[in-house]
Backbone as ProteinMPNN parsed JSONL, in Angstrom:
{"seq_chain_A": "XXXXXXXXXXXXXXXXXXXXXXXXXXXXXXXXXXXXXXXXXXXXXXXXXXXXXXXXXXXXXXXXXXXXXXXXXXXXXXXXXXXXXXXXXXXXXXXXXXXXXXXXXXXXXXXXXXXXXXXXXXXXXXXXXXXXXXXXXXXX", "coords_chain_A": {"N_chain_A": [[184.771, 169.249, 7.784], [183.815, 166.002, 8.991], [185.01, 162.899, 7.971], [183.978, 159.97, 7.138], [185.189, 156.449, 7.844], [184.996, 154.362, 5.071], [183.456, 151.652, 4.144], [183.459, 148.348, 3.964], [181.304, 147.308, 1.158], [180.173, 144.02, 1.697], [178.812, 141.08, 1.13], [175.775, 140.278, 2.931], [175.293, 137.877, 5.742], [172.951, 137.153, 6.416], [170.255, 135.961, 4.745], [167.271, 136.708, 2.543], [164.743, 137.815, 3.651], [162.524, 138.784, 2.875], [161.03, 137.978, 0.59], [159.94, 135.221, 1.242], [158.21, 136.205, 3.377], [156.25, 137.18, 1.708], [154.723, 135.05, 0.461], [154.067, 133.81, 2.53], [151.986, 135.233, 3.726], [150.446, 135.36, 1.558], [149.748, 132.877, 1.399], [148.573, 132.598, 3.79], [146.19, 134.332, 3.752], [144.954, 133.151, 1.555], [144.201, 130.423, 3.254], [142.668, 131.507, 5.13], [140.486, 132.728, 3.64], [139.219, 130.398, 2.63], [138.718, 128.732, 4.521], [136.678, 126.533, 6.44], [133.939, 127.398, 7.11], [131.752, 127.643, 9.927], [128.089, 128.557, 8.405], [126.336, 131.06, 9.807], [124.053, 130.331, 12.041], [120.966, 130.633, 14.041], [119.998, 129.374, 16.441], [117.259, 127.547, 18.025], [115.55, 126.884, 20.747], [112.839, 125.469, 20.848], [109.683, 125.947, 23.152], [108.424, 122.684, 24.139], [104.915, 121.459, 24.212], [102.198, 120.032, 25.449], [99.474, 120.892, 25.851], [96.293, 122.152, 25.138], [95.06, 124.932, 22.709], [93.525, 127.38, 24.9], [92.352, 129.289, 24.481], [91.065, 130.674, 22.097], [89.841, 133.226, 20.105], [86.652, 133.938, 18.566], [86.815, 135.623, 16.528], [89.508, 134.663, 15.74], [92.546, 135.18, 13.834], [94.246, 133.153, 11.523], [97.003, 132.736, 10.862], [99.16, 131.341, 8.288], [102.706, 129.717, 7.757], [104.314, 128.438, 5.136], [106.95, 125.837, 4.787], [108.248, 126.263, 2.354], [107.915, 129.471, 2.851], [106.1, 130.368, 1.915], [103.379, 132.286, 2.502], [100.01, 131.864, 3.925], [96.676, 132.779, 4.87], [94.091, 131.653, 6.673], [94.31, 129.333, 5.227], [94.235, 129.91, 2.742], [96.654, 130.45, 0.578], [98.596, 132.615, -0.823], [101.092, 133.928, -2.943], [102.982, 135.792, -3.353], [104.306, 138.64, -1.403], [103.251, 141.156, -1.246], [100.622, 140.78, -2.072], [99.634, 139.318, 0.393], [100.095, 141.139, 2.752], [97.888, 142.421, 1.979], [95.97, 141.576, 1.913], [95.506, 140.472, 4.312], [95.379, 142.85, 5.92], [93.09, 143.755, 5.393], [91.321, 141.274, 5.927], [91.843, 141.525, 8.664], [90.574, 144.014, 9.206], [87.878, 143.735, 8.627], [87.186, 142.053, 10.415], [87.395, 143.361, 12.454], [85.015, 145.141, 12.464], [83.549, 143.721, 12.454], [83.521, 142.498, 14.718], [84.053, 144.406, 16.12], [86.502, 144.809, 18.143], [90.065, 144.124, 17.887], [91.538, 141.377, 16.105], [92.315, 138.094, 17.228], [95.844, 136.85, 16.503], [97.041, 133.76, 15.513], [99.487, 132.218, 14.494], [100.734, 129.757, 12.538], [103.508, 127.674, 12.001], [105.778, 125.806, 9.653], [107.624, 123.1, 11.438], [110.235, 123.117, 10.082], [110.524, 125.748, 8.973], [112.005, 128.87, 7.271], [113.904, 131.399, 9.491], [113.765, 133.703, 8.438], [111.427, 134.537, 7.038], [109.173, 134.016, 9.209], [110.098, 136.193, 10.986], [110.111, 139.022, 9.402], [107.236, 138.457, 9.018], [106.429, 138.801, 11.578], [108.162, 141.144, 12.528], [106.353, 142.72, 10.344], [103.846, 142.907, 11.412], [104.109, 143.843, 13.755], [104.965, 146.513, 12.7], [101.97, 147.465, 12.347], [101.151, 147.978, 14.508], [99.721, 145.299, 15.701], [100.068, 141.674, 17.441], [101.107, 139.02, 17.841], [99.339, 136.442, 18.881], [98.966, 133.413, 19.188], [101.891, 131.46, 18.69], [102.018, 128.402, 16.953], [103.744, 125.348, 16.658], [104.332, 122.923, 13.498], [104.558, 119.619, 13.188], [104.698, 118.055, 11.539]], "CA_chain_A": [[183.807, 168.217, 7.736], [184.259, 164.928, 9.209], [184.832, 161.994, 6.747], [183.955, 158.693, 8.24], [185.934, 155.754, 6.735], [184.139, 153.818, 4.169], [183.543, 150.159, 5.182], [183.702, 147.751, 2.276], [180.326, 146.422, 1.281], [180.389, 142.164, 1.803], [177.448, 140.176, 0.947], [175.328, 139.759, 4.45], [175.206, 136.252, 5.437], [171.467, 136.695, 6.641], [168.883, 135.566, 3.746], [166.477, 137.925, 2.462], [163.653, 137.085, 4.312], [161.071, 139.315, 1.907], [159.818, 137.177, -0.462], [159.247, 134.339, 1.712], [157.201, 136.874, 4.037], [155.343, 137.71, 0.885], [154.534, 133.741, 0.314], [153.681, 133.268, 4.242], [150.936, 136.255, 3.586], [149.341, 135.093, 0.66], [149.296, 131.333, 1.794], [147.339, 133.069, 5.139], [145.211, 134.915, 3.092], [144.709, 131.803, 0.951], [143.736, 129.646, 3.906], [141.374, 132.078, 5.869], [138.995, 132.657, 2.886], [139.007, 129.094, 2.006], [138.491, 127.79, 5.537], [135.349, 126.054, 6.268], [133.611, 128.102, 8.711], [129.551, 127.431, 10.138], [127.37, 129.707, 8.655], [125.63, 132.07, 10.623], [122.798, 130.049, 12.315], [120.421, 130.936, 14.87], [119.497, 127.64, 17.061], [116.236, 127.735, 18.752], [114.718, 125.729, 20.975], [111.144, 126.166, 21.348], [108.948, 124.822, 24.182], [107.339, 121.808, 23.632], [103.641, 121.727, 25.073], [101.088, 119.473, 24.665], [98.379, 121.721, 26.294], [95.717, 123.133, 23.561], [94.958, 126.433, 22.885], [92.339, 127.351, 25.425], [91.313, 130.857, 24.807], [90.853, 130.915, 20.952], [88.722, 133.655, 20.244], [85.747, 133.599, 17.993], [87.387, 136.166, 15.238], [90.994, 134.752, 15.238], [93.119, 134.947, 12.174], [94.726, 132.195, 11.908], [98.092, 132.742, 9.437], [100.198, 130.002, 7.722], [104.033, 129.948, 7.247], [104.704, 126.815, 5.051], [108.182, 125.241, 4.742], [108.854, 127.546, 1.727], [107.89, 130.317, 3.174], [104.607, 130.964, 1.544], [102.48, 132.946, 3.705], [99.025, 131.667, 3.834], [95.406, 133.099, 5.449], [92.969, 130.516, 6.519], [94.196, 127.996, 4.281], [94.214, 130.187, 1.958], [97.348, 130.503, -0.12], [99.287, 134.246, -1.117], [102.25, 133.538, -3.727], [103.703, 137.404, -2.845], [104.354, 139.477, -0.021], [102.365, 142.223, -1.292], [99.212, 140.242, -1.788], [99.716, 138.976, 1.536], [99.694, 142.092, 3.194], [97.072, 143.608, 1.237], [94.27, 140.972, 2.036], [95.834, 139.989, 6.111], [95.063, 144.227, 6.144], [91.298, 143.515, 4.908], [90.903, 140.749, 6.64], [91.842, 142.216, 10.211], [89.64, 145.324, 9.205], [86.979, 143.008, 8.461], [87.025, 141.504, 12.197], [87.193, 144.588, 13.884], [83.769, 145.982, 12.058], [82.116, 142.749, 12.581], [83.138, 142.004, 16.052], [84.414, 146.394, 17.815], [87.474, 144.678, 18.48], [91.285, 143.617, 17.152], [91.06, 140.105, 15.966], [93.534, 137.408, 18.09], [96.298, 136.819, 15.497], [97.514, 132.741, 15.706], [100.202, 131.764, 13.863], [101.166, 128.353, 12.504], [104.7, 127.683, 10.57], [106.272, 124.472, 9.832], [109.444, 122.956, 11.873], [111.5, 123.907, 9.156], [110.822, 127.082, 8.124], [113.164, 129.684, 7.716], [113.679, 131.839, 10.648], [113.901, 134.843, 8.134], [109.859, 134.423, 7.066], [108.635, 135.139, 10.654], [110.866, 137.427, 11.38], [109.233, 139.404, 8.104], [105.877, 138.87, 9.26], [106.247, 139.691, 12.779], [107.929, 142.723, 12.095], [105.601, 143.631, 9.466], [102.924, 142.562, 12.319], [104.453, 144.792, 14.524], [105.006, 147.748, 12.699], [100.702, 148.006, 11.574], [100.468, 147.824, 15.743], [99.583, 144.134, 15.777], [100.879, 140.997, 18.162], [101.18, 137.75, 17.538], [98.831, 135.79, 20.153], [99.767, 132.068, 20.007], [102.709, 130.385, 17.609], [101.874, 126.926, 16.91], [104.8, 124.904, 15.479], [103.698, 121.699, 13.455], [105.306, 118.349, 13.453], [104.525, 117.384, 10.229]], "C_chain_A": [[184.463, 166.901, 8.138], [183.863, 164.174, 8.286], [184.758, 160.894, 7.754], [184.479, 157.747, 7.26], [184.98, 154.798, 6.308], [184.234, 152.023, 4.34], [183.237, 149.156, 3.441], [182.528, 146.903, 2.436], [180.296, 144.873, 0.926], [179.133, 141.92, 1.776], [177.316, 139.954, 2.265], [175.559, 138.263, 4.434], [173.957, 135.837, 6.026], [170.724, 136.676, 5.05], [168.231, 136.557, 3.217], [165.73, 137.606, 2.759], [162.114, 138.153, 3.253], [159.99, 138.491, 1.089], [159.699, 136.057, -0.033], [158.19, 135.107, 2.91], [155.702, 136.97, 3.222], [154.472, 136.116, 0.844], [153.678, 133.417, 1.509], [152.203, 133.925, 3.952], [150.08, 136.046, 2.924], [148.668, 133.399, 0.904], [148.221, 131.778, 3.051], [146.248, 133.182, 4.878], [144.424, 134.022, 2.034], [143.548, 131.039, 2.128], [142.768, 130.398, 4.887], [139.903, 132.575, 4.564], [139.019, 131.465, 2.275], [138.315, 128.192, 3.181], [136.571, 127.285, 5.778], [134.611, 126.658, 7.671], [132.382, 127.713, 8.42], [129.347, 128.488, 9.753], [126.587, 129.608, 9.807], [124.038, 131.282, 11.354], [122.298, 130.24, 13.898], [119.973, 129.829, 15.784], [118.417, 128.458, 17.455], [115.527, 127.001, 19.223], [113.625, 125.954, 21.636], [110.434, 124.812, 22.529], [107.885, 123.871, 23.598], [105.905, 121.927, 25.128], [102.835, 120.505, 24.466], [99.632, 119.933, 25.303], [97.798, 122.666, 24.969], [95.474, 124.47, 23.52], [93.928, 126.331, 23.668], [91.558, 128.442, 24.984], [91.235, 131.499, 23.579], [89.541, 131.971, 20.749], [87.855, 133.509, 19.057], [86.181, 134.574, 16.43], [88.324, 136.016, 15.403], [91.169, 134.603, 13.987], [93.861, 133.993, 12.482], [95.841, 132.369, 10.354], [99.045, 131.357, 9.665], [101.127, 130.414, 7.522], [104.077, 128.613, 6.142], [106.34, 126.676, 4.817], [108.816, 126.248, 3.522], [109.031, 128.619, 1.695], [106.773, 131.06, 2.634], [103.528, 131.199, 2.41], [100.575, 132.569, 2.723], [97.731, 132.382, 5.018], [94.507, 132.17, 5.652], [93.043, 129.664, 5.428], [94.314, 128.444, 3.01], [95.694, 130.961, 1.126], [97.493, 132.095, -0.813], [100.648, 134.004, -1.965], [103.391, 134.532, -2.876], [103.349, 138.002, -1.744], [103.357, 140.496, -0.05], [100.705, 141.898, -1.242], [99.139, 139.689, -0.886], [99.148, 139.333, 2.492], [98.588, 142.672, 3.106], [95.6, 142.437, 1.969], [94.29, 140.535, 3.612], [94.969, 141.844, 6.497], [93.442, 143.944, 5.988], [91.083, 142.511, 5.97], [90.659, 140.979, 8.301], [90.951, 143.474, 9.575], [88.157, 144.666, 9.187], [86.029, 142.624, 9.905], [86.852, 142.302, 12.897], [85.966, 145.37, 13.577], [83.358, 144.802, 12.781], [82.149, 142.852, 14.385], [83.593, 143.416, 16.655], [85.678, 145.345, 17.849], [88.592, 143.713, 17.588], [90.773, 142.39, 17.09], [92.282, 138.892, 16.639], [93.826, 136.417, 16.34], [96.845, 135.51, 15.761], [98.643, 132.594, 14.373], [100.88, 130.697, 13.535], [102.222, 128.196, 11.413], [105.002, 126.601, 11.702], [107.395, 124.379, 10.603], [110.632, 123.802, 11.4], [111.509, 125.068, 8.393], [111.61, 127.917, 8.477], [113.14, 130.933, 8.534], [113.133, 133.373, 10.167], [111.998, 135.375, 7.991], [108.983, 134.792, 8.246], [109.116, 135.998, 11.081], [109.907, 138.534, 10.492], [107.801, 139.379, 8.839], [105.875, 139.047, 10.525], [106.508, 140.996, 13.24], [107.012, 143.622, 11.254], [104.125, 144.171, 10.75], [103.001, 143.844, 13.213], [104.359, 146.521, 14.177], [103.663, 148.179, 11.938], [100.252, 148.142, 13.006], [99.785, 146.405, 15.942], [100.462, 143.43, 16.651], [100.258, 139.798, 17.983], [100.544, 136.853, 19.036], [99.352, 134.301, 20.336], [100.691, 131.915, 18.245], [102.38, 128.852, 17.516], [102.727, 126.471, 15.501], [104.337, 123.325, 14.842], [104.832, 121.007, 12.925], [105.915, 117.778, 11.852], [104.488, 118.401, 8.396]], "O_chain_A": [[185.582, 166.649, 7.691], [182.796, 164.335, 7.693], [185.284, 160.856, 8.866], [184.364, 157.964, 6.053], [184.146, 154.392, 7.117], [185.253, 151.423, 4.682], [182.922, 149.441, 2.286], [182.408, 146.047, 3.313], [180.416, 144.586, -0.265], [178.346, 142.596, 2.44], [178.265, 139.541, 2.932], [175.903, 137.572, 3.475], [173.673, 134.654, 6.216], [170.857, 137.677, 4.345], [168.784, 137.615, 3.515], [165.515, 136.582, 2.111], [160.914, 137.884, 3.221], [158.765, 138.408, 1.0], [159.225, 135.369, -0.937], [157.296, 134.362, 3.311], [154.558, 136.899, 3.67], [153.354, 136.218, 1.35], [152.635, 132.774, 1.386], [151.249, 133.148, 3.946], [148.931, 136.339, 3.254], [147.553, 132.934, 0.668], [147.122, 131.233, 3.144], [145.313, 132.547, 5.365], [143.256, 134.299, 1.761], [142.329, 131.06, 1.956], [141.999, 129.641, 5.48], [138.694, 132.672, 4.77], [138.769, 131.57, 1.074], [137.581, 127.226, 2.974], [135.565, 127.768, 5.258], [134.759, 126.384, 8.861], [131.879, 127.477, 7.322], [129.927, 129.473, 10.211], [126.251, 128.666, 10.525], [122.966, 131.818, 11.073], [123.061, 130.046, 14.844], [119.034, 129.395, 15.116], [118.403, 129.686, 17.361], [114.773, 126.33, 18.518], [113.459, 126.498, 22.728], [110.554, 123.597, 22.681], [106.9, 124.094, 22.894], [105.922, 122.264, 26.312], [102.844, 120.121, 23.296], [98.688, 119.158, 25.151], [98.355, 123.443, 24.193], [95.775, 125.129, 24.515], [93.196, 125.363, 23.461], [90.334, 128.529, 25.082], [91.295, 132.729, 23.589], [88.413, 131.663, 21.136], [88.423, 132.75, 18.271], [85.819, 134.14, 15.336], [88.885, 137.112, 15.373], [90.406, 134.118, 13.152], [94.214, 133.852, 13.653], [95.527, 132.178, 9.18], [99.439, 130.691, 10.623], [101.081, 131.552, 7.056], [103.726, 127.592, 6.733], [106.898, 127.761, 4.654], [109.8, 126.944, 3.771], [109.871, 129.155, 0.973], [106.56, 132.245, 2.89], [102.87, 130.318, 2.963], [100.144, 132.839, 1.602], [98.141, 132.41, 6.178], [94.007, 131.761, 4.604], [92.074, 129.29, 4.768], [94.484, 127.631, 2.102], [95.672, 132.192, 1.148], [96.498, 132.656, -1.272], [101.519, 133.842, -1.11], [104.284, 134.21, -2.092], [102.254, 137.917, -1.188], [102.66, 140.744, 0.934], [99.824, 142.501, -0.628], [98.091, 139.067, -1.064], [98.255, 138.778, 3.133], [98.188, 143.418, 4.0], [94.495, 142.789, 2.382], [93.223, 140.265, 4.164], [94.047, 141.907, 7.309], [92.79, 144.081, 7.023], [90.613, 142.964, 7.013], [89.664, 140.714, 8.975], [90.726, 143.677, 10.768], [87.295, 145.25, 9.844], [84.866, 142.796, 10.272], [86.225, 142.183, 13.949], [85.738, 146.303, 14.348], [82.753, 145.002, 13.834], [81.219, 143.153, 15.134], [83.44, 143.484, 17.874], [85.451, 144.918, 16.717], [88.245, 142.817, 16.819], [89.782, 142.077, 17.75], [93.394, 139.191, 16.205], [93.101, 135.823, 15.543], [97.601, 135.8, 16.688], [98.29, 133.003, 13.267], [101.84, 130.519, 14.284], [102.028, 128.463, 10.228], [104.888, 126.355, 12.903], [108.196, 125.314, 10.617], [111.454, 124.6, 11.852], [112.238, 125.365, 7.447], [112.039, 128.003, 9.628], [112.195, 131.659, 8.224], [112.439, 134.122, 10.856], [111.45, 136.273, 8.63], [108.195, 135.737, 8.234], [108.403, 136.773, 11.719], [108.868, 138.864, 11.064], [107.341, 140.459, 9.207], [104.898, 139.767, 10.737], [105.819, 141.766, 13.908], [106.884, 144.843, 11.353], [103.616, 145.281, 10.909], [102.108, 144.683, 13.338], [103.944, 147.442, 14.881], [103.772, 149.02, 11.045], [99.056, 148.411, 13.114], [98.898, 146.659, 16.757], [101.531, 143.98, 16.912], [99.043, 139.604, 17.979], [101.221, 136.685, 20.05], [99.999, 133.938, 21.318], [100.279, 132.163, 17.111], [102.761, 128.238, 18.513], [102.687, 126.751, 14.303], [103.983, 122.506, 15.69], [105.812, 121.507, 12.373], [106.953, 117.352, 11.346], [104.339, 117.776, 7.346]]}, "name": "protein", "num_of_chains": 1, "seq": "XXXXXXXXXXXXXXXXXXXXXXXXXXXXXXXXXXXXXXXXXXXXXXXXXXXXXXXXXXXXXXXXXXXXXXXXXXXXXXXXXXXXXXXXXXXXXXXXXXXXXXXXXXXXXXXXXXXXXXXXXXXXXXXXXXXXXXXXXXXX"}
């Protein structure tokens, strides 16, 4: 068997670089979930018009968004989603006995409402087979 000669262990004269790695890592990890990042927002810039609706038909629905997100019917006020649904469903069934045909669906939400609220009712819109005929955004 070969013996190899035994070398006499001397203190390195490099550092231990470990536990300032460890320090570097947690200060990282520190400063990326602390950092101030933008939430997540959607911009949107909608066309301005000042041309009126022309081709309103004689059974539109006419739904409300307001700034809180309370979904309204002709002025008429819905706290919950479910009673929302339940009487927008009646009401479009309503229109299509009286007048044979779908009823043109308008939609009016404030400046500032949140993007999530139409989203919600246009998908809901969408998935009973419904389409949203005009958006009208108000000023005020």
């Amino acid at each position: 068997m070969i013996q190899l000669p035994e070398m006499e262990s001397s203190p390195s004269v490099l550092p231990d670089m470990t536990a300032l790695l460890d320090v570097i890592f947690i200060l990282l990890v520190f400063m990326m979930l602390t950092a101030n990042v933008a939430p997540h927002l959607l911009e949107l810039d909608l066309p301005q018009t000042a041309a009126p609706i022309e081709s309103v038909e004689p059974n539109a629905i006419t739904l409300n968004i307001s700034e809180e997100g309370i979904f309204s019917i002709e002025q008429q006020r819905h706290e919950n989603w479910l009673g929302f649904t339940l009487a927008l469903k009646s009401q479009i069934q309503m229109q299509e006995q009286l007048h044979g045909n779908a009823p043109q669906l308008l939609v009016a939400a404030d400046k500032d409402v949140a993007l999530n609220a139409f989203v919600k009712l246009a998908g809901w819109l969408s998935e009973q087979g419904h389409s949203v005929t005009e958006i009208i955004v108000n000023d005020q």
